[in-house]
C-alpha positions in Angstrom: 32.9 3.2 19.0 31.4 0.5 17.3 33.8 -1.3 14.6 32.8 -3.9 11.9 35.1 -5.9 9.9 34.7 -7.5 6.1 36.8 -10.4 4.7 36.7 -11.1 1.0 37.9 -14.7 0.4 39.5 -14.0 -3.2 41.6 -15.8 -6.0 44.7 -14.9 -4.8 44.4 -12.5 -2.1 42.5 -12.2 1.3 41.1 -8.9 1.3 39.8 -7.1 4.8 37.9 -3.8 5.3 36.9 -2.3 8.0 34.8 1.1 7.7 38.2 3.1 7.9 40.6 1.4 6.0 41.4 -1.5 4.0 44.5 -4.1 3.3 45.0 -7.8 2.0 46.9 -10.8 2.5 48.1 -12.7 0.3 46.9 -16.5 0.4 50.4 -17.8 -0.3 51.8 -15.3 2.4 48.9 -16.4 4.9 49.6 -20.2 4.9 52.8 -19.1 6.6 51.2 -17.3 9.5 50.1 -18.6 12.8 46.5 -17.7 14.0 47.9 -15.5 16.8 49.9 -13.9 13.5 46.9 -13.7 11.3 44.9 -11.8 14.1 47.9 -9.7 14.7 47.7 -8.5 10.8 44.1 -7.8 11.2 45.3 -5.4 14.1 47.9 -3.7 12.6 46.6 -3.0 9.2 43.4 -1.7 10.3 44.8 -0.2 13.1 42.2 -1.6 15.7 42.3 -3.8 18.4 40.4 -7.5 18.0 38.6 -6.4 21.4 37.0 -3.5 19.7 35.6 -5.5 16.3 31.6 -5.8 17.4 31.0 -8.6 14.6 33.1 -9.4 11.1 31.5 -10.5 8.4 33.1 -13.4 7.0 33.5 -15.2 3.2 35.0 -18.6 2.7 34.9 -20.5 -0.5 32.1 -21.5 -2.3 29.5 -20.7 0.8 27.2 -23.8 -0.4 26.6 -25.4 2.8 24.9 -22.5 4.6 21.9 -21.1 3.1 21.5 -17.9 5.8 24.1 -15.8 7.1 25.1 -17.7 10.3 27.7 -17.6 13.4 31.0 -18.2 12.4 30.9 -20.8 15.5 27.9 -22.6 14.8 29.1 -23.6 11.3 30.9 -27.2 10.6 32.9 -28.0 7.3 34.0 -23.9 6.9 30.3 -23.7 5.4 31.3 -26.0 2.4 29.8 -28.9 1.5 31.9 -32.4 1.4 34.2 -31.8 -1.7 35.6 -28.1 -1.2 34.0 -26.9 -4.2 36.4 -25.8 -7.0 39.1 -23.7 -8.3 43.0 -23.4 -7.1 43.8 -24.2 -3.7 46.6 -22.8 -1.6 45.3 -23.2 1.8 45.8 -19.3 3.1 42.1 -18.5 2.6 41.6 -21.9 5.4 44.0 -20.5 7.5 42.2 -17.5 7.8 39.2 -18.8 8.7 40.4 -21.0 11.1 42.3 -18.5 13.0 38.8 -16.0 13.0 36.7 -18.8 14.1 39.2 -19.5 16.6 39.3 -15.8 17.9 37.6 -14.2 20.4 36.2 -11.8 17.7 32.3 -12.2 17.2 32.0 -13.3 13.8 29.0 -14.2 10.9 29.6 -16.6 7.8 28.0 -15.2 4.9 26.7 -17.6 2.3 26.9 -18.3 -1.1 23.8 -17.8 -3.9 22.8 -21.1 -4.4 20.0 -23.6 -5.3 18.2 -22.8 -1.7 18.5 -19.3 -1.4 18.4 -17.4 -4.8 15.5 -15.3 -5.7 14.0 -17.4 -8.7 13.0 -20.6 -8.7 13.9 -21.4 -11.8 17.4 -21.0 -10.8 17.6 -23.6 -8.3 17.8 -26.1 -11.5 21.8 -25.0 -11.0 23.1 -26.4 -7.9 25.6 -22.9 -7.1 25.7 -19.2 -8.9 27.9 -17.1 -6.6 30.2 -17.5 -4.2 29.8 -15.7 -0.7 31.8 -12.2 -1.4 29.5 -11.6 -4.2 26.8 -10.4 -1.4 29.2 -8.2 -0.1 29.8 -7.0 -3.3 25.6 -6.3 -4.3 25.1 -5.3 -0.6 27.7 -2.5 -1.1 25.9 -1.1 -4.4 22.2 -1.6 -2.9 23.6 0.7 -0.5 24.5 3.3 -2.6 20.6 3.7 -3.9 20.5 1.0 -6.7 17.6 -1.5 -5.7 17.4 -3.0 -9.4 21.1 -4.0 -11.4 23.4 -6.3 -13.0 26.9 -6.6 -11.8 29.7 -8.7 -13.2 32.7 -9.9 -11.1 35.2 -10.4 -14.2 38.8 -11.6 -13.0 40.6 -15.7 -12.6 36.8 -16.3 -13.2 33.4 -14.6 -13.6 30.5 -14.5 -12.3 27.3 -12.3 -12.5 24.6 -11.5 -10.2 21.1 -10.4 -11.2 19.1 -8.3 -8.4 15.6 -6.8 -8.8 14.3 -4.7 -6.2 16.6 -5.3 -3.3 16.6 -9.2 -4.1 19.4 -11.6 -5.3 17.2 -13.5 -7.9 19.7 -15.0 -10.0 23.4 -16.1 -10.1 25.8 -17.1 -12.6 29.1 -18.7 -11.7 31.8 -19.4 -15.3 31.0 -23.2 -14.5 27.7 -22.4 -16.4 28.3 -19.7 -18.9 31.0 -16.9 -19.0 34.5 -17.8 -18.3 37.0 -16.1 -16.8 40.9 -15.1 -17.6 41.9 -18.5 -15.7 38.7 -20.6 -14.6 35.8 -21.6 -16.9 33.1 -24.2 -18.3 33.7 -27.6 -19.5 33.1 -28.2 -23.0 32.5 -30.9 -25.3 36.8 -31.7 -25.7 37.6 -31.5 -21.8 33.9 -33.3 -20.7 35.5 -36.2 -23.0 39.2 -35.7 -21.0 37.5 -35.7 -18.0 35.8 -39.0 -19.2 39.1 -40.3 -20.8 40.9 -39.9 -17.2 43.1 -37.6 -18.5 42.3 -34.9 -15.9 39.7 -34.1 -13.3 37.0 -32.2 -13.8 38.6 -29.4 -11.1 41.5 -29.4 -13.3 39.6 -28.9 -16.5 37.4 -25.9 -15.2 40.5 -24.5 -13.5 42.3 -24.5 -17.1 38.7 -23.3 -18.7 39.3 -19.6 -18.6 39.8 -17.9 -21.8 44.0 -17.2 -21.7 44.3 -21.1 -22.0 41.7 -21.4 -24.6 42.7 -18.2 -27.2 46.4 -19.5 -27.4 46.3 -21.3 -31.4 43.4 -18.5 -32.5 44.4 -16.2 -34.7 42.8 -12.9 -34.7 41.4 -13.5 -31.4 42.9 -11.5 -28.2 41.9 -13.0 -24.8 40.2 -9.7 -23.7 38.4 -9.2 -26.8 36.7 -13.1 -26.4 36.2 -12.5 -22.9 34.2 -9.3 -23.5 32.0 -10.9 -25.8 31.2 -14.1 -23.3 30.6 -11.5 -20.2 28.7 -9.0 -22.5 26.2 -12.1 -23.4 26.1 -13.5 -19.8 24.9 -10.0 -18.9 22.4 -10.1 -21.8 21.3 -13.5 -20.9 20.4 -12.1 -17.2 18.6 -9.1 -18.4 16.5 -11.3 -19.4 15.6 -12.7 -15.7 15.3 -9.2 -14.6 13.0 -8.5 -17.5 10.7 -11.0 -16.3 10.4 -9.4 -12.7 9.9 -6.4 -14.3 13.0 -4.2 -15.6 13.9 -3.5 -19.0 17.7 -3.3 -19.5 17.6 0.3 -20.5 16.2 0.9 -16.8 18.5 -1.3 -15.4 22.2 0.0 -14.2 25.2 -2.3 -15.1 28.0 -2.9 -13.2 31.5 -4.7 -13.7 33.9 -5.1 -10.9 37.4 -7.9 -10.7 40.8 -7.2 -12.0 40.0 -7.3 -15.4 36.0 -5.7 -14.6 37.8 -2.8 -13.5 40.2 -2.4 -16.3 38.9 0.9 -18.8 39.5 -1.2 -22.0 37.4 -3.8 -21.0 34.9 -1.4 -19.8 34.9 0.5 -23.1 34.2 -2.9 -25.1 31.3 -4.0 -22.8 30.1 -0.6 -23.2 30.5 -1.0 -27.1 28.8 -4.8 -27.0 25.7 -3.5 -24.8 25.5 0.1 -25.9 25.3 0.8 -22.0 27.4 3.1 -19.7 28.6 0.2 -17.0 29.8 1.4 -14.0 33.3 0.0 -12.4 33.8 -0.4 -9.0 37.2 -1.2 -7.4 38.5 -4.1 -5.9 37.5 -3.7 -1.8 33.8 -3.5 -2.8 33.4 -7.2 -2.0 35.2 -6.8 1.7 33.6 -3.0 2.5 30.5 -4.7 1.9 30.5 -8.0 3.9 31.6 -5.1 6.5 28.0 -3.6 5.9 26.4 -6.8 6.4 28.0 -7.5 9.6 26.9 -3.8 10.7 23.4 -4.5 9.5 23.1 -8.0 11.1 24.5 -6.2 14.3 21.8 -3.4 14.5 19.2 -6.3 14.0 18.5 -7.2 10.1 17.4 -10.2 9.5 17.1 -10.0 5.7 20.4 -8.8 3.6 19.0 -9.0 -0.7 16.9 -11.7 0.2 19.4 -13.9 1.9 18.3 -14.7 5.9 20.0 -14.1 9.0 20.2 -17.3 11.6 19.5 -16.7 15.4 22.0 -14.5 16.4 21.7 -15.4 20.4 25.2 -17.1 20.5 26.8 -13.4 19.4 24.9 -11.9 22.3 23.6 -9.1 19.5 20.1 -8.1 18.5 18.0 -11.1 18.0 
């Protein structure tokens, strides 16, 4: 029997999926664990032996120094350019990939959206959109029957992915528009701290997210703000899809992340849009980096627009 692993490089928590079952790691618990330990988790909690995985599909990071989905083993820097990209780091999610691309286990990086392989031209005037999971995460829906939607990965940080027709066209990451509960964009005050020296620029979007921006408002609750940010975000890329062809009324919405997924949230986006978004849970991202790898295995060379390398080295269709 053929099996196919999925790894979703989240905020806090490694997740894995195979096409049976699903578990995570945490990052702080991962940094512990050798690789021989790491590869013995994949094992047990997906009850399969690394012998049997025919290819995993892999997420690290920010994905931006890949622009195709490529060997694991042909890929220098973890597929990141010079810099690591952003957000919190706790070294578990490195650890990880170390011990996979270390492994016997055949194994496919998946890349992020950015300026290089997103749909729209006009999109490449941002230099990143989405991270690599985010693929996994549209590949999942597409498979379901939507070719043409919006979905809205709403947790530490959000991001929102636009894709028309079985293409990624456009990305959003909170460093240009919506924040997140933890992560966010830097505005006039912190581009002037930043300037000052009186934090990085890392630091200032990693403390951009709404919870430490609501705390001296009156009135204002941190979901209620953050609803209104992801509602517009949505809006403002409903307008990309309405210029490759799809009103928003034809369009399906879809929110996902810890607070995506949360029914109160849902309700106000629903309220905000006058739209029926659907939630799906938290091992979409994982179950569908899983697909992809099954995909690239039986020979696809195209996953929502994104390209697939040479894929002698894996000894698998070519």
């Amino acid at each position: 029997m053929n099996m196919f692993v999925g790894v979703d490089h989240g905020t806090r928590a490694i997740r894995f999926a195979s096409e049976l079952k699903e578990f995570e790691l945490r990052r702080d618990r991962a940094i512990k664990l050798s690789p021989r330990e790491i590869i013995e988790e994949i094992e047990k909690n997906l009850e399969i032996h690394a012998s049997d995985i025919e290819l995993l599909g892999m997420s690290y990071s920010m994905g931006d120094a890949i622009s195709k989905i490529t060997p694991i083993k042909e890929v220098e820097g973890r597929g990141v350019k010079e810099g690591n990209g952003s957000g919190t780091r706790i070294g578990g999610g490195t650890k990880v990939f170390d011990a996979i691309q270390a492994s016997s286990i055949p194994a496919i990086l998946i890349p992020g959206i950015h300026r290089g392989n997103v749909g729209d031209p006009r999109m490449n005037i941002f230099s990143h959109g989405a991270s690599p999971e985010k693929l996994g995460v549209c590949y999942h829906i597409y498979l379901k029957g939507y070719e043409s939607f919006i979905v809205s990965d709403v947790s530490s940080n959000t991001v929102t992915v636009g894709v028309a027709e079985g293409e990624i066209v456009g990305a959003l990451d909170a460093c240009l528009f919506a924040p997140g509960a933890l992560q966010g964009p830097l505005d006039l005050e912190m581009i002037r701290e930043v300037d000052g020296g009186s934090r990085s620029a890392d630091d200032a979007f990693s403390k951009g997210g709404i919870i430490h921006r609501v705390k001296n408002l009156d009135g204002v609750t941190p979901k209620s703000a953050l609803a209104l940010f992801v509602s517009m975000e949505i809006a403002a890329m409903a307008v990309l899809l309405k210029d490759h062809g799809f009103e928003f009324k034809d369009l399906d919405i879809f929110l996902t992340g810890t607070i995506g997924c949360d029914e109160i949230f849902r309700a106000n986006i629903e309220n905000l849009l006058a739209c029926d978004p659907i939630t799906v849970d938290k091992w979409t991202a994982a179950k569908g980096c899983c697909e992809i790898a099954k995909a690239v295995f039986e020979g696809e060379r195209e996953i929502l627009g994104v390209g697939v390398e040479s894929t002698r080295s894996l000894m698998i269709h070519d």
